[in-house]
C-alpha positions in Angstrom: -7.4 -73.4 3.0 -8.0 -70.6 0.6 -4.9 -68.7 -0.8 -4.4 -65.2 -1.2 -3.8 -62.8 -4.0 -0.1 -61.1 -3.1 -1.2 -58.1 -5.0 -5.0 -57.4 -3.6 -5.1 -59.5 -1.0 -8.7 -61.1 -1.8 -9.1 -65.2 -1.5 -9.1 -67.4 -4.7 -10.6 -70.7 -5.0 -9.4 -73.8 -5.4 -5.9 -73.9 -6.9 -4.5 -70.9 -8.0 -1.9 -70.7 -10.5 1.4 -69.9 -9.9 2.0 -66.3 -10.4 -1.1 -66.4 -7.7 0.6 -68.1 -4.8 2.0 -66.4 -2.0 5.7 -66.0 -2.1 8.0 -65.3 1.6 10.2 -62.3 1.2 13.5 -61.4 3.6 12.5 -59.3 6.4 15.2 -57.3 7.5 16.2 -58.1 11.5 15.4 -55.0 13.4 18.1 -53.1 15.6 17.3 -52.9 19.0 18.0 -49.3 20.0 19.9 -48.5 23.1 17.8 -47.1 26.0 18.2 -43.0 25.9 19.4 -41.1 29.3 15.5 -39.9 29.9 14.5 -43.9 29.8 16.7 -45.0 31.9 16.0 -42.1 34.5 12.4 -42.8 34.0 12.7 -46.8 34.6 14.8 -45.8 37.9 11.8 -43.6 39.3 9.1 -46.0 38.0 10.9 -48.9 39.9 10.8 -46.7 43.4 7.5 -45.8 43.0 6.9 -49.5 42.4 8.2 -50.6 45.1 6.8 -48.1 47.7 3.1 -48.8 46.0 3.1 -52.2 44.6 -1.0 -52.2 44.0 -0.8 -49.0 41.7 -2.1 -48.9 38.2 0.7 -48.8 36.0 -0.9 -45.7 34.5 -0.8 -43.7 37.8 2.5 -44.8 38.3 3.9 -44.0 34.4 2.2 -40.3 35.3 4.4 -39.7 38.4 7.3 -41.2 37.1 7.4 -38.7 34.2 6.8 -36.2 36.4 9.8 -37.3 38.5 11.8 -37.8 35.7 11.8 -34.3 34.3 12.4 -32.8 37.8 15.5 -35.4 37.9 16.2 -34.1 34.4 16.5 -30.4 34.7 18.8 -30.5 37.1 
């Protein structure tokens, strides 16, 4: 298995020294952001309009939904 350059990203052959190898950094743990008034308006008229026309693209369905929702919104 080849490794990889951390810097440039291009393969080196055969064993590469160590200032070469790849080293595993800390990812920070992403925050999960609570769902917004709209979204959960929107997810409430995509689920009726799922359930009245379960064969619908999920496309045609997103579309009406908006729709829906900013009407709901407004008000």
């Amino acid at each position: 298995m080849a490794n990889y350059c951390h810097e440039c990203g291009t393969a080196t052959q055969g064993n590469a020294p160590a200032a070469m190898s790849v080293t595993k950094t800390k990812t920070k743990v992403k925050v999960k952001r609570k769902p917004s008034a709209y979204n959960k308006a929107y997810a409430k008229q995509y689920a009726m309009l799922k359930k009245k026309h379960p064969r619908s693209k999920f496309a045609a369905l997103a579309k009406k939904a908006h729709v829906a929702t900013r009407k709901v919104m407004k008000r």
